[in-house]
C-alpha positions in Angstrom: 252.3 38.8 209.0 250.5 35.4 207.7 248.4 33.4 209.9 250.1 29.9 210.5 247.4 27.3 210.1 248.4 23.4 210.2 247.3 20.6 207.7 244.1 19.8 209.4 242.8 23.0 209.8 243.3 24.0 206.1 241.3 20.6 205.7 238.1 21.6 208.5 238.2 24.7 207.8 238.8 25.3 204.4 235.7 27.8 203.9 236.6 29.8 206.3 239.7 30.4 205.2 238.7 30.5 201.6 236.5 33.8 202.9 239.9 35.0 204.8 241.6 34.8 201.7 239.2 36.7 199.7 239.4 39.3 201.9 243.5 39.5 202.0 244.9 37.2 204.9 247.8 35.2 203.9 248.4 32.2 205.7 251.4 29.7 206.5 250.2 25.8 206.7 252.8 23.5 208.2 253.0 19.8 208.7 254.3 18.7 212.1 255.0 22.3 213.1 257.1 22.8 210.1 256.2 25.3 207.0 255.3 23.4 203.9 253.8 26.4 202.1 251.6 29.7 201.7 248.2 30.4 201.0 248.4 33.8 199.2 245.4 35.8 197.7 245.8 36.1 193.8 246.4 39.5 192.6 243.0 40.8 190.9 243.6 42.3 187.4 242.4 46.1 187.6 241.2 48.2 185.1 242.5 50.6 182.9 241.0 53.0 181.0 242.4 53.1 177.5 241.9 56.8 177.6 244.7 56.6 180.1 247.1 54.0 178.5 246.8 56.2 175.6 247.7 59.3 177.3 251.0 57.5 178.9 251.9 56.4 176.0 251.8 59.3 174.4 254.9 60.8 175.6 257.2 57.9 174.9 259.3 58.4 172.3 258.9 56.9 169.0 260.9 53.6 168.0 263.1 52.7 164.9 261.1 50.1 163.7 264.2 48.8 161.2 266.7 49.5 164.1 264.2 47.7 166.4 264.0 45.2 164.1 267.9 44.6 164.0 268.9 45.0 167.5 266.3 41.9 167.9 268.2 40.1 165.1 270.9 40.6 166.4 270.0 39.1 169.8 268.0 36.5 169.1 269.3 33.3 167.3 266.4 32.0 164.8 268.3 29.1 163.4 265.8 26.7 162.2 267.7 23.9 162.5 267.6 21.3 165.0 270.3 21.6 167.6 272.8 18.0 167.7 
């Protein structure tokens, strides 16, 4: 559940909760007791061995490329022309 913090304190104590959200809190600030938005920490990228994207991959089954290629025609209007 986030922590609900108000304007001022995300304004004092903006270190503090720079270091909470580093280490995953989530906190609610609100503005005269009411919610004006969330503090959320940002997803960190992770990585992936290409030994094992390879090995997933492997097993998917092979694609069409001219069938690709048509289906995406098909779908997708590439009119050049300026719209009126």
């Amino acid at each position: 559940m986030p922590r609900e913090i108000t304007q001022r304190e995300l304004r004092n104590e903006s270190g503090e909760i720079m270091r909470a959200l580093d280490s995953g809190e989530t906190f609610v600030i609100t503005r005269n007791g009411v919610p004006v938005g969330e503090l959320v920490p940002v997803q960190r990228r992770r990585f992936v061995p290409a030994k094992s994207v390879a090995a997933v991959f492997a097993g998917a089954p092979r694609i069409a490329r001219r069938r690709f290629r048509r289906d995406l025609d098909a779908a997708v209007d590439q009119d050049t022309k300026p719209r009126a």
